[in-house]
C-alpha positions as CSV (number, residue, x, y, z in Angstrom):
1,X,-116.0,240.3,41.4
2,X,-119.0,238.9,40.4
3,X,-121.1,236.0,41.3
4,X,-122.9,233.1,39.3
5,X,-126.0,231.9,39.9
6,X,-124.8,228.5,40.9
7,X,-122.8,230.1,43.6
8,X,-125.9,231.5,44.6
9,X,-128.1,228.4,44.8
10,X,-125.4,226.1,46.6
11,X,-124.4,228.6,49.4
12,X,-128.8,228.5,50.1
13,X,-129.1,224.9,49.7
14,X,-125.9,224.5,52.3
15,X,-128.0,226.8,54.8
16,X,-131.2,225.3,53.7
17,X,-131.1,222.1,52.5
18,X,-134.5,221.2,51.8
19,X,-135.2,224.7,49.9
20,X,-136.5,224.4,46.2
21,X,-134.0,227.0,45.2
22,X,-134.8,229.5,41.4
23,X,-132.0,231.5,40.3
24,X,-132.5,234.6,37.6
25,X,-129.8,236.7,36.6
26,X,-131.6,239.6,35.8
27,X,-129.3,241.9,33.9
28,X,-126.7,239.2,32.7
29,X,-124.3,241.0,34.8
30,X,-123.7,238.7,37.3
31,X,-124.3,240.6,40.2
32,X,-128.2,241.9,40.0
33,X,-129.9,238.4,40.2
34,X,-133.7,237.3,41.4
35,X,-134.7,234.8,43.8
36,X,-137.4,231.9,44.4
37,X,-137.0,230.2,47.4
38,X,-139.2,227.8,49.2
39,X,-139.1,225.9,52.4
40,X,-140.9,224.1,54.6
41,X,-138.0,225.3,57.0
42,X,-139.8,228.6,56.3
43,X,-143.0,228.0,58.0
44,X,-144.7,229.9,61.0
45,X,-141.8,232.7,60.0
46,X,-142.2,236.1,59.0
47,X,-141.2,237.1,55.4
48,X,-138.7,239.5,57.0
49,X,-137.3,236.4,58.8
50,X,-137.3,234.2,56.0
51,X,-135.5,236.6,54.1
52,X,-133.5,237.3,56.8
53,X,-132.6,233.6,56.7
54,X,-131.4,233.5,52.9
55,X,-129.4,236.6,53.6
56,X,-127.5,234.6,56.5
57,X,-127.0,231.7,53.9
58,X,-125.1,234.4,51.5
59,X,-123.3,236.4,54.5
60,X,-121.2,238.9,53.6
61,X,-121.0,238.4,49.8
62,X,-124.6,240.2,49.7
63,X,-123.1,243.9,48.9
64,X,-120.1,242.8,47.8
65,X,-120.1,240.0,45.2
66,X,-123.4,240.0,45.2
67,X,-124.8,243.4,44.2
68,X,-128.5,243.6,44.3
69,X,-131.0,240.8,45.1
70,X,-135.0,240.7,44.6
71,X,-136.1,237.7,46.6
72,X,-139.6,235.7,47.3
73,X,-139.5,233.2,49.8
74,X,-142.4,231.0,50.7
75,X,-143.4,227.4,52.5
76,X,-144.1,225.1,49.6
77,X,-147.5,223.8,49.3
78,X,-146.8,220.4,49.2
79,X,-144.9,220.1,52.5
């Protein structure tokens, strides 16, 4: 089953709620999508562990629902 982009950007924003969150699905398959998310939450992190923080957000639907995801995560500039 596969998931929208929507689906996607709610389950962040419920984890994250002050991310600016940027959806792409990148073969129109539903399940290999890009990400843009940015977060002051985000700041004095690693990348790994702000990845690591989206990941939570989708929990065990990554792999499953969710096929393949390219992600960039950074703190927004305008804090």
């Amino acid at each position: 089953m596969a998931m929208d982009a929507g689906t996607i950007e709610k389950l962040i924003l419920e984890a994250i709620p002050d991310a600016i969150v940027k959806i792409e699905d990148l073969r129109g398959d539903g399940e290999h999508y890009a990400a843009y998310v940015a977060s002051p939450a985000f700041e004095g992190k690693t990348r790994v562990q702000q990845h690591q923080m989206v990941y939570q957000a989708l929990g065990d639907r990554m792999g499953r629902e969710l096929h393949a995801l390219a992600l960039q995560t950074s703190v927004p500039e305008n804090k």
